[in-house]
C-alpha positions in Angstrom: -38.2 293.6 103.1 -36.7 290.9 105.8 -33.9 292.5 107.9 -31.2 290.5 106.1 -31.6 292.3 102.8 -32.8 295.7 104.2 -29.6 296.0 106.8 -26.9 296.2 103.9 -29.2 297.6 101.1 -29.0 300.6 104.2 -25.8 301.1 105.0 -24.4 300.5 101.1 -26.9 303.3 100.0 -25.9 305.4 102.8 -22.1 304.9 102.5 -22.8 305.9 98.8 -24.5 308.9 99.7 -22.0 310.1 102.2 -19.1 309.9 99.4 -20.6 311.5 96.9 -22.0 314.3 99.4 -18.2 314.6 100.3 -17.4 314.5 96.9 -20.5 317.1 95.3 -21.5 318.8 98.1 -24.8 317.4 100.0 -27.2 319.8 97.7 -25.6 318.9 94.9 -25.9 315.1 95.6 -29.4 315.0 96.6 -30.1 317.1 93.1 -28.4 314.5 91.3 -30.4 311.6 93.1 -33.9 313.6 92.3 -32.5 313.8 88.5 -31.3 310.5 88.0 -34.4 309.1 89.7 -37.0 311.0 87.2 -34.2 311.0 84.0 -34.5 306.8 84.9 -38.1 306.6 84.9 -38.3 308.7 81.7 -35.7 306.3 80.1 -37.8 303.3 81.1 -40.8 304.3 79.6 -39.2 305.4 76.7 -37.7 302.1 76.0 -40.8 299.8 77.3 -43.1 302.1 74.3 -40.0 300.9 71.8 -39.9 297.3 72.9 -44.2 297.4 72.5 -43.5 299.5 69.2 -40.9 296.8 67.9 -43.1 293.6 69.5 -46.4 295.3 67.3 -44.4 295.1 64.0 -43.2 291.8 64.6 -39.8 292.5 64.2 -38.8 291.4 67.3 -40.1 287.8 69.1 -42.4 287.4 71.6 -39.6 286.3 74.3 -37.1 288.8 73.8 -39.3 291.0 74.5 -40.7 289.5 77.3 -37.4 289.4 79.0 -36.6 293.3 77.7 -39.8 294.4 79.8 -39.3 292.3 82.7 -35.5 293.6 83.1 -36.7 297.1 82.3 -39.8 296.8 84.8 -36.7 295.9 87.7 -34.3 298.5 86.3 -37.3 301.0 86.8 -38.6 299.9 90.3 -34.7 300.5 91.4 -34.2 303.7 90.1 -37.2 304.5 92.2 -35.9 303.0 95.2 -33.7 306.1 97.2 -29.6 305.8 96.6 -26.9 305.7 94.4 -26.2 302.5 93.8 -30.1 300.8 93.1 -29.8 303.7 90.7 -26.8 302.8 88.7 -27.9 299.1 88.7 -31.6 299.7 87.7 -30.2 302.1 84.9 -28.0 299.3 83.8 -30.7 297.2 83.4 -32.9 300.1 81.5 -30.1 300.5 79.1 -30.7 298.4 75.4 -26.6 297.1 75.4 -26.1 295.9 79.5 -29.8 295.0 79.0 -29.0 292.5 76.3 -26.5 291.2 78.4 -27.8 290.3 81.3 -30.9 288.9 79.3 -28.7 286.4 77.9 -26.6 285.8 81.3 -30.1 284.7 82.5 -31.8 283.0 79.7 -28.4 280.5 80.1 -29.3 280.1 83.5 -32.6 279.8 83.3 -32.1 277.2 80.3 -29.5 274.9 82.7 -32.0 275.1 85.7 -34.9 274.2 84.0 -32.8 271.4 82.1 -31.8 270.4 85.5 -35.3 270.1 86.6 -36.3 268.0 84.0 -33.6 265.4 84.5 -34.4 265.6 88.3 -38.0 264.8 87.7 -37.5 262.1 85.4 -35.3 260.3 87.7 -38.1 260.9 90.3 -40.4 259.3 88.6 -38.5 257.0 87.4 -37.3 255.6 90.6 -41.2 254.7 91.3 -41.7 252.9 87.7 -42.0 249.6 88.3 -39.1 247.7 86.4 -39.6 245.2 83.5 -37.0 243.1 82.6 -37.0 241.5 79.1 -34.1 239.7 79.7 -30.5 239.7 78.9 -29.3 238.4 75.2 -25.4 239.3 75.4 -25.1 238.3 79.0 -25.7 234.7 79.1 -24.5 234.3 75.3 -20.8 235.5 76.5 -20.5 234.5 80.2 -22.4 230.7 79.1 -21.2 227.2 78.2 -20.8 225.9 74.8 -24.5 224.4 75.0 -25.7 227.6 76.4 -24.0 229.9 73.7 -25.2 228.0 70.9 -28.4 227.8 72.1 -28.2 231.7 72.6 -27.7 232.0 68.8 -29.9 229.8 67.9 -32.4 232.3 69.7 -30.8 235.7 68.4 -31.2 233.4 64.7 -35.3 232.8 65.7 -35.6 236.2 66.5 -34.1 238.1 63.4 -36.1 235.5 61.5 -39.2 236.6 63.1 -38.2 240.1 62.5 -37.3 239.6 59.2 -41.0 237.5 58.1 -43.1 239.6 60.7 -46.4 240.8 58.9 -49.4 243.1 60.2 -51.5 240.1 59.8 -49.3 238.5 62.8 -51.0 240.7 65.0 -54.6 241.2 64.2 -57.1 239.8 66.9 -59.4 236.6 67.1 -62.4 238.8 65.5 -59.8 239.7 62.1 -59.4 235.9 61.2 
């Protein structure tokens, strides 16, 4: 664990301890940190063998549920981890109602980032596409001369003709004909 998380995880977790040692007594608060820490793992085991139970039926889907054991799973490992305060948040994240919260807190986030990503990486690739231009039919037509304009719908004319009488025979090779 690098020094920048291990530092405050430390002194939170030991600042907790110390008030509710004052608070309990210290007996009394390690016996409630030895309870909470087996009563969590219990908890989490129970609800992983209902989330499996629920995902065998089918009657809940596949991601769900994926999500519900992966936030269980981290709401387990820190009940295990020693103090007061990875205990309350890993049984937040064991319990079915906080659970569904924070599930959908981070699917949200999860669904922007990876949005995100994808509009990144098109405009990434995009920027090395090699540009065609076809042309511009408005542009000349409105900023051009008389001559130019009606020539301009002359050609818009051509081409919704050619649109219009277009036939899969138009585009058949040498070999078809």
């Amino acid at each position: 664990m690098p020094l920048v998380v291990a530092l405050p995880y430390m002194i939170v977790e030991a600042l907790a301890f110390w008030a509710v040692a004052r608070w309990l007594g210290v007996g009394t608060a390690l016996l409630l940190l030895i309870t909470c820490f087996f009563l969590g793992l219990l908890l989490a085991a129970f609800e992983m063998r209902g989330i499996a139970r629920k995902l065998s039926q089918g009657s809940e889907n596949a991601g769900k549920a994926a999500g519900d054991i992966g936030l269980t799973a981290a709401g387990a490992l820190a009940v295990a981890m020693p103090g007061f305060v990875t205990t309350i948040l890993g049984l937040l994240l064991i319990l079915r109602p906080t659970r569904a919260l924070v599930r959908k807190s981070l699917a949200k986030k999860l669904r922007a980032k990876i949005e995100d990503l994808g509009v990144r990486s098109f405009e990434a690739t995009n920027a090395y596409r090699q540009q065609a231009s076809y042309g511009s039919f408005a542009g000349t037509v409105i900023d051009a001369e008389p001559q130019q304009r009606a020539n301009g719908a002359q050609f818009e004319e051509e081409l919704k003709r050619f649109s219009r009488d277009v036939r899969p025979e138009d585009f058949g090779t040498s070999g078809d004909r």
